[in-house]
C-alpha positions in Angstrom: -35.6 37.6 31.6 -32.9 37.9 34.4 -29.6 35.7 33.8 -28.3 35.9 37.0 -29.3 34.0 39.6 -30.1 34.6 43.0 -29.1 32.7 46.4 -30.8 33.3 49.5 -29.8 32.4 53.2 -32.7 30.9 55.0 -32.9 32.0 58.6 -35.6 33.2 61.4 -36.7 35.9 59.3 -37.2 33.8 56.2 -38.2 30.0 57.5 -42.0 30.7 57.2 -43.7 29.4 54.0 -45.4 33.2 53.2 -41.9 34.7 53.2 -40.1 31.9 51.9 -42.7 32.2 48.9 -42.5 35.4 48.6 -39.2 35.4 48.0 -39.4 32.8 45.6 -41.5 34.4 43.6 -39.6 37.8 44.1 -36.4 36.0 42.1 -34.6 33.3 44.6 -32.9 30.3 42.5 -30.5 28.6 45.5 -31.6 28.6 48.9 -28.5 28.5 51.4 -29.0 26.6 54.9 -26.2 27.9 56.7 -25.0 24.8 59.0 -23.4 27.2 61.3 -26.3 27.5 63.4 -29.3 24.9 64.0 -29.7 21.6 64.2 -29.5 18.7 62.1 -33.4 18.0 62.4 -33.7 21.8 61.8 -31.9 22.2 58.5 -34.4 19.0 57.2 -37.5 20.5 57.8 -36.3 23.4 56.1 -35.1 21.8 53.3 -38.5 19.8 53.0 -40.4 22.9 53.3 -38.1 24.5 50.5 -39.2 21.2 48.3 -43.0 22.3 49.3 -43.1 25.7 48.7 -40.7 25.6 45.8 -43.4 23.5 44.0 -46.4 25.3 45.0 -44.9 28.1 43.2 -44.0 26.5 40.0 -40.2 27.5 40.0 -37.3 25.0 40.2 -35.1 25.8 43.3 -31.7 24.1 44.6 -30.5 23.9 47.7 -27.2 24.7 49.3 -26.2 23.1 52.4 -23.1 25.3 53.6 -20.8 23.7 56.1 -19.6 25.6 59.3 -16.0 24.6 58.9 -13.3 25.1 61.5 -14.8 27.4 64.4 -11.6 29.1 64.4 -13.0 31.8 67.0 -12.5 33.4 70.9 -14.8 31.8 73.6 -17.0 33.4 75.8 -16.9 36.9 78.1 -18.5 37.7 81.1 -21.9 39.5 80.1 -21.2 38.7 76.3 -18.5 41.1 75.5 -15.7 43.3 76.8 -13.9 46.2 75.3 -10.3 46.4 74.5 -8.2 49.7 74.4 -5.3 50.7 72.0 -2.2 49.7 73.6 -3.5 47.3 76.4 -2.5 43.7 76.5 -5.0 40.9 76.0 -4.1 37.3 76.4 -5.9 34.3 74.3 -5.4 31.2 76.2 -6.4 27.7 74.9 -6.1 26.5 78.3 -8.8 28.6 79.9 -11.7 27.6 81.2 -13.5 30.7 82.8 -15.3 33.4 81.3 -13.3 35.7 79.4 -12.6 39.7 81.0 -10.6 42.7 79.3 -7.2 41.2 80.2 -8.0 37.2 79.2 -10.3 35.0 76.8 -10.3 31.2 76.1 -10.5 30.0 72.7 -12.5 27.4 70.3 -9.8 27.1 68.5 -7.3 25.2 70.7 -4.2 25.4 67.9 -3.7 29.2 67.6 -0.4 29.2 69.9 1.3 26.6 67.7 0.4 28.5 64.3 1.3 32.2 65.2 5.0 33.3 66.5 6.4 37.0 68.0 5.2 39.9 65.3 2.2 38.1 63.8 -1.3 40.7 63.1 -4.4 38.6 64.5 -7.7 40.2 63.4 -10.5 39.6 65.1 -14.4 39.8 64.4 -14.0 40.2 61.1 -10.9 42.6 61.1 -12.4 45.0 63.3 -10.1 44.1 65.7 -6.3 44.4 65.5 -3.8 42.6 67.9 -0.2 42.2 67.6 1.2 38.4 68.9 4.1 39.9 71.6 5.3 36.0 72.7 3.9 32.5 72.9 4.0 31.0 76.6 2.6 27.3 76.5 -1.0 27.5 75.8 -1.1 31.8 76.1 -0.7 34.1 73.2 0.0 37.5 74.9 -0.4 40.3 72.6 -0.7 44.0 72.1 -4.2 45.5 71.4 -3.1 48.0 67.8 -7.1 48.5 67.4 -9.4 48.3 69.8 -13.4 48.2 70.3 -16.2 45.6 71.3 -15.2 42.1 71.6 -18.7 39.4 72.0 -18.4 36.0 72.4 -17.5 33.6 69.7 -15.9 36.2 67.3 -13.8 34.9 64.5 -10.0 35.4 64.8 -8.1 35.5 61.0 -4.5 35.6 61.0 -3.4 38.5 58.6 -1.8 36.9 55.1 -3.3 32.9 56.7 -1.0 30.2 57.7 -3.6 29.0 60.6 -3.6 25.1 60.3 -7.0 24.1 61.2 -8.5 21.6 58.6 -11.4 22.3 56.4 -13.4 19.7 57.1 -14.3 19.0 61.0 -16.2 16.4 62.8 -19.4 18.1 62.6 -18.5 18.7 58.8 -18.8 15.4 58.3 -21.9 14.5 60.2 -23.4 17.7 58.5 -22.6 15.9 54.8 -24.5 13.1 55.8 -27.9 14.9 57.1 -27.5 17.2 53.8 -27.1 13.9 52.1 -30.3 12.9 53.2 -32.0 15.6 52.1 -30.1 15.2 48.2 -29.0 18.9 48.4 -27.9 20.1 45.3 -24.8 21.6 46.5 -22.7 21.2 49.1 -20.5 24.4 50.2 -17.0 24.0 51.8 -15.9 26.0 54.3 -11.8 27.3 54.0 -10.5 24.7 51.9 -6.9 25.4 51.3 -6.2 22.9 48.6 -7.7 20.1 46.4 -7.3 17.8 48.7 -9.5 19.4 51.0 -12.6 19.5 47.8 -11.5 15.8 47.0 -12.0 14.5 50.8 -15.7 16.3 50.7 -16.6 14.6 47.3 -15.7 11.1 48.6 -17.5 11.7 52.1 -20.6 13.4 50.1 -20.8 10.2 47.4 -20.4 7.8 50.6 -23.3 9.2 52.2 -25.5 10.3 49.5 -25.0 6.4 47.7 -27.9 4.9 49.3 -30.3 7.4 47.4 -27.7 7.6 44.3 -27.1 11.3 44.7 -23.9 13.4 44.2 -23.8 17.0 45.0 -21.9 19.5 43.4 -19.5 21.0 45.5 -18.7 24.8 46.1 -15.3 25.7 47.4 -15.7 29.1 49.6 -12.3 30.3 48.5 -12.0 32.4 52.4 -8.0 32.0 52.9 -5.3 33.4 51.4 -3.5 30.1 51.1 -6.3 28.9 48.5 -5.0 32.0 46.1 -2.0 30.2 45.1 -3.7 26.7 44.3 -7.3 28.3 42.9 -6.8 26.3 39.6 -6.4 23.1 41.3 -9.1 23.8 43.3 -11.3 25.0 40.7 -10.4 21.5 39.0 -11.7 19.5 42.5 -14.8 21.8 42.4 -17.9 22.0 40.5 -17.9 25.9 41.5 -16.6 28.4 43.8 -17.6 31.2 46.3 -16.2 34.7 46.5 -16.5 34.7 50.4 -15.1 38.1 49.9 -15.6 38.5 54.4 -13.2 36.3 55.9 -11.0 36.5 52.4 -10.6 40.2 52.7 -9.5 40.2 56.6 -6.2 37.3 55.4 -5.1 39.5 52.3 -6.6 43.3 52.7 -10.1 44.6 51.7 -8.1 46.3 49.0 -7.4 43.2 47.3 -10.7 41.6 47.3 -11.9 43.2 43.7 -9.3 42.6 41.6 -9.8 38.7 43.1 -13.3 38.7 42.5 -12.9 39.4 39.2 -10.2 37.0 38.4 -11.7 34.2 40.3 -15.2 34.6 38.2 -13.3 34.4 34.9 -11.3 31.6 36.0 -14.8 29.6 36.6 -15.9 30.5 34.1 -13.0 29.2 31.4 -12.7 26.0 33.4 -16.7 26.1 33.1 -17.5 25.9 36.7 -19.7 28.1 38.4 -18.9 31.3 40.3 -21.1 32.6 43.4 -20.1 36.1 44.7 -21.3 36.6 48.2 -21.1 38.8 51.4 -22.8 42.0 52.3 -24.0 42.1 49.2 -27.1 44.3 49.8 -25.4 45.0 53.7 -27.8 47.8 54.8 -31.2 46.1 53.7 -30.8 44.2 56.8 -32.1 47.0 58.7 -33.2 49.2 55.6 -35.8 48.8 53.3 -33.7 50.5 50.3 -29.7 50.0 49.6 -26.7 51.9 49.5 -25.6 53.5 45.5 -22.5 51.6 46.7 -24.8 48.2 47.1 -26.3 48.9 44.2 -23.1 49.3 42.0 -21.3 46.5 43.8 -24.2 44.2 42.7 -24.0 45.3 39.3 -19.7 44.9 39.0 -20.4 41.3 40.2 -23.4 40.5 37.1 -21.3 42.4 34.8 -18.1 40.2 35.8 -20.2 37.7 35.2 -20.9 35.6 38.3 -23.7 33.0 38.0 -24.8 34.3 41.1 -25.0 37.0 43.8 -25.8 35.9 47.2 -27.6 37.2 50.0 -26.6 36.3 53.5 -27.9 37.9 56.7 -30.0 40.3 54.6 -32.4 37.2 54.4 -31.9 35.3 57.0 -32.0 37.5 59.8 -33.2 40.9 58.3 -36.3 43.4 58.2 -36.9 43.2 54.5 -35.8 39.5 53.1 -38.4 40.0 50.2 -37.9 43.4 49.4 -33.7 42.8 49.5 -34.7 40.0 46.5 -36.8 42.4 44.5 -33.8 45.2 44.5 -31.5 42.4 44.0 -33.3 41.0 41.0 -34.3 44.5 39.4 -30.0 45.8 39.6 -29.1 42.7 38.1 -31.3 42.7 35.0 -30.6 46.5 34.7 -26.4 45.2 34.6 -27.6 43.0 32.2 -29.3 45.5 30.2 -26.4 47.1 29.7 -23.6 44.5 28.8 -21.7 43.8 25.4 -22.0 40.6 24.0 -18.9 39.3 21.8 -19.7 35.7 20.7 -16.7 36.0 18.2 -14.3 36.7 21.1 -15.2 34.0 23.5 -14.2 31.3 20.5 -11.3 33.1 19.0 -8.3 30.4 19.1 -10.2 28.3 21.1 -10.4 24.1 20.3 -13.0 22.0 21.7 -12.2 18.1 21.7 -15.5 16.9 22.7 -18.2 16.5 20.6 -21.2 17.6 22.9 -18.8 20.4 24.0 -18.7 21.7 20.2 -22.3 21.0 19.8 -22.8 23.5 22.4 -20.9 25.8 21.3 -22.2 25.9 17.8 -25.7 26.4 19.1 -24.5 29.7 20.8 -23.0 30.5 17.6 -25.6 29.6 15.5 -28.5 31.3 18.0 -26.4 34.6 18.0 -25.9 35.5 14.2 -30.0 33.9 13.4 -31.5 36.1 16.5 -33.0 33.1 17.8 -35.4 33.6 21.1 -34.1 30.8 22.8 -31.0 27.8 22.5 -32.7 24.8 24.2 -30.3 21.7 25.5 -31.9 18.2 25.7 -29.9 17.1 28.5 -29.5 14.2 31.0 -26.7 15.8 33.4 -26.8 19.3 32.6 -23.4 19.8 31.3 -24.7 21.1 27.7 -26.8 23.8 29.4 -23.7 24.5 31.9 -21.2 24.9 28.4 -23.3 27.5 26.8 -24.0 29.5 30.3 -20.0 29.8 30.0 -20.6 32.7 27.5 -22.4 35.9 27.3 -24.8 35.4 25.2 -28.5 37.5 25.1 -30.9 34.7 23.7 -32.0 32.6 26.8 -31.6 28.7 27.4 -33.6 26.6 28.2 -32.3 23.0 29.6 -34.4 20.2 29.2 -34.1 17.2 30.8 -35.8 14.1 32.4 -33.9 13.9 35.9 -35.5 15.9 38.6 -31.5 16.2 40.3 -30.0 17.9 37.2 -33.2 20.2 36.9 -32.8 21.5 40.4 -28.4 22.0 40.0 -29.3 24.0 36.5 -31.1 26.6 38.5 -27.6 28.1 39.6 -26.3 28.2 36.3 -26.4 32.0 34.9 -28.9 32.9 32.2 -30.2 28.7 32.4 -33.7 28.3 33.0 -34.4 24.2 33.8 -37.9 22.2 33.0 -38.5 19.0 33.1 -39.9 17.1 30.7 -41.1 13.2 30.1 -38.5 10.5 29.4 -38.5 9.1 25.4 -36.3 7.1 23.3 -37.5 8.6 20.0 -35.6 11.8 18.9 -38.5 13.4 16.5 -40.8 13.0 19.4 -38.5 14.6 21.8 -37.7 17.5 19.5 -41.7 18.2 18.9 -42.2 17.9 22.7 -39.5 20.6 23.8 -41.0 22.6 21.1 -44.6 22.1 22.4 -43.0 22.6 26.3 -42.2 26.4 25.2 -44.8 27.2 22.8 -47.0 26.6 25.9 -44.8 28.5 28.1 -45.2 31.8 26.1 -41.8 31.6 25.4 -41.9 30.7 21.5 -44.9 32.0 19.2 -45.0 31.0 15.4 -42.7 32.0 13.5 -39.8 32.0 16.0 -37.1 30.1 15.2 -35.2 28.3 18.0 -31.6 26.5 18.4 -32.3 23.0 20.1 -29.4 20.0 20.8 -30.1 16.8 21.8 -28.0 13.4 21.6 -29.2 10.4 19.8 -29.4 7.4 21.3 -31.4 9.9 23.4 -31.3 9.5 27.3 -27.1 9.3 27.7 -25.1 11.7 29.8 -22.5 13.1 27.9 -24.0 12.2 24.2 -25.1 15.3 22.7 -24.1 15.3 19.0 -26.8 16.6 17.4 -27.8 20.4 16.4 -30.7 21.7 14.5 -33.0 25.2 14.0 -36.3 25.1 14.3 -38.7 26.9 13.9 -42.1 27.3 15.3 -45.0 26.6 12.4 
């Protein structure tokens, strides 16, 4: 049974329910609507038919509604593109109108001259790009072409080590929160927050607009700017999870940093038990072939072996030639990683204190499940939050969280090595206990004789009131 999950970016080559089901089937957990392209009434039939096809193939799948963010980007060329030479100089001019040439382009982002000065590096499409900022005239940046090549329209401008001011959350952001809301997407993505502040704005707007159908996301912070290095902690603390968006993070600190981050970003989540998605060109080449790279392969691996809850597939679904195939390699790397890792119960609880009691519950069910060889720790749980304490450790036996609310069934399906069912509502404990039982005797998943680790809280059906831990085991 795989433990990490898998997110998927829906897109033209995915949106039609055979692929979409395919896929599912093949191992997708998350599906991603990218709100940087589409519209509004685009990204809810999508989401419906996720909802549809999800169902019709017995799995439980979230949704995550990604928010564009600031377009911080050039405009538009004459015939789509232009190319730039070493040593030439190209002017970017907020002011301009006209279609951009090889000497001139207008931009999207209307700030740029008032956040870069003389000597600034500016990196375009995704780094590809080098220019140097020579002066600031008014509206015109006049610079010096370092690296040149193809320049299209709409290409993405970074400024090398960040300091561009543009706000996380924009005025389509916000409109975009309120149709996700209306689709209760599991989890809502931000887009270059640089702070807390920037997490805590999205909550509030996300809880205003989701109140009428009582439903609050969990938000994702796509740590993409060097600014949000500094601060991760605080931001981690806003956040119910965060994204390695290793692309637009490795053009503002250096493609040679981007590791060492990823792995201290995914053990950061997963002490402050949040949730860690590592994304971006993940499985690159299946876009156009039907097999990775080694490289893909082992980069997929590193990220399970981290531990990430999740790896992520972006264009590779949404726009590629093999979407279901990409999820099948995908799925078979990551159990292979997790073939192959140590597990050290001992060392995840060495000098560490728990002051809640469904927190130690939790954690003595790990314990307990590790050292009996049980085949499978199952949470009763309302919220999730038991199920999300015990995915924070490496741990071989599968769990299983149980619980009544359809919301928190779909949010546990990011959670690594969590598998979600739902199951009827009950005040009585004993006939909870024997129903979770039955629930995975019927699944295959216990056989008699097994024994089993299962929590629940009692007064059942409380958020935050497990307090109870017992083995069982299967007559």
């Amino acid at each position: 049974m795989r433990a990490t999950k898998i997110v998927a970016t829906l897109g033209p080559a995915s949106s039609s329910p055979e692929v979409l089901e395919a896929m599912i089937r093949a191992g997708v957990d998350v599906v991603r609507l990218n709100f940087s392209h589409g519209k509004a009434q685009d990204h809810i039939d999508r989401a419906a038919l996720v909802r549809s096809v999800a169902e019709r193939a017995g799995k439980t799948v979230a949704i995550m509604a990604d928010l564009q963010g600031p377009k911080i980007r050039v405009g538009r060329f004459e015939g789509g593109k232009t190319i730039l030479e070493n040593g030439q100089r190209f002017v970017l001019d907020a002011s301009y109108t006209e279609l951009g040439n090889n000497e001139i382009v207008g931009l999207d982002y209307k700030d740029l001259p008032r956040d870069v000065r003389p000597g600034d590096t500016l990196l375009l499409n995704d780094g590809l790009l080098r220019l140097t900022v020579e002066q600031v005239l008014g509206e015109r940046v006049q610079t010096v072409v370092v690296v040149g090549g193809e320049l299209s329209n709409n290409k993405g401008i970074n400024k090398a080590g960040g300091g561009l001011t543009a706000p996380a959350l924009t005025a389509k952001d916000m409109d975009d929160i309120k149709t996700a809301m209306s689709f209760q997407c599991e989890y809502l993505a931000v887009s270059f927050p640089k702070s807390a502040t920037d997490m805590e704005m999205a909550r509030q707007l996300a809880n205003v607009a989701g109140e009428q159908w009582r439903h609050k996301p969990a938000l994702i912070a796509k740590i993409e700017r060097s600014e949000a290095i500094p601060v991760l902690d605080q931001i981690l603390r806003a956040s119910d999870g965060i994204m390695v968006a290793r692309g637009d993070l490795a053009v503002e600190v250096g493609n040679a940093a981007v590791p060492a981050l990823q792995k201290r970003m995914i053990r950061m989540a997963r002490e402050m038990d949040k949730v860690a998605i590592t994304a971006t060109q993940m499985m690159e080449s299946m876009i156009v072939n039907a097999v990775p790279t080694r490289a893909e392969v082992s980069d997929v691996a590193n990220a399970v072996l981290d531990g990430t809850d999740a790896v992520m597939l972006s264009a590779e679904t949404a726009a590629g030639q093999y979407p279901v195939e990409t999820v099948t390699q995908m799925a078979a790397i990551a159990l292979e990683a997790e073939r192959a890792d140590d597990v050290s119960i001992e060392t995840d609880f060495a000098n560490k204190r728990f002051g809640r009691i469904d927190q130690s519950i939790a954690m003595g069910a790990l314990f307990t499940a590790h050292h009996l060889g049980c085949k499978a720790i199952v949470a009763l749980t309302e919220s999730g939050s038991t199920a999300l304490w015990m995915s924070r450790h490496s741990i071989k036996v599968p769990i299983y969280g149980l619980t009544t609310q359809p919301a928190s069934q779909r949010r546990m399906a990011l959670y690594r090595n969590v598998n979600p069912l739902l199951m009827p509502k009950m005040s009585d404990r004993d006939e909870a206990l024997t129903i979770a039982e039955r629930l995975l005797v019927e699944r295959g998943v216990l056989r008699p004789g097994d024994t089993y680790a299962i929590t629940c809280g009692e007064p059942m059906g409380y958020p935050g009131g497990t307090n109870m831990l017992k083995v069982g085991r299967v007559a």
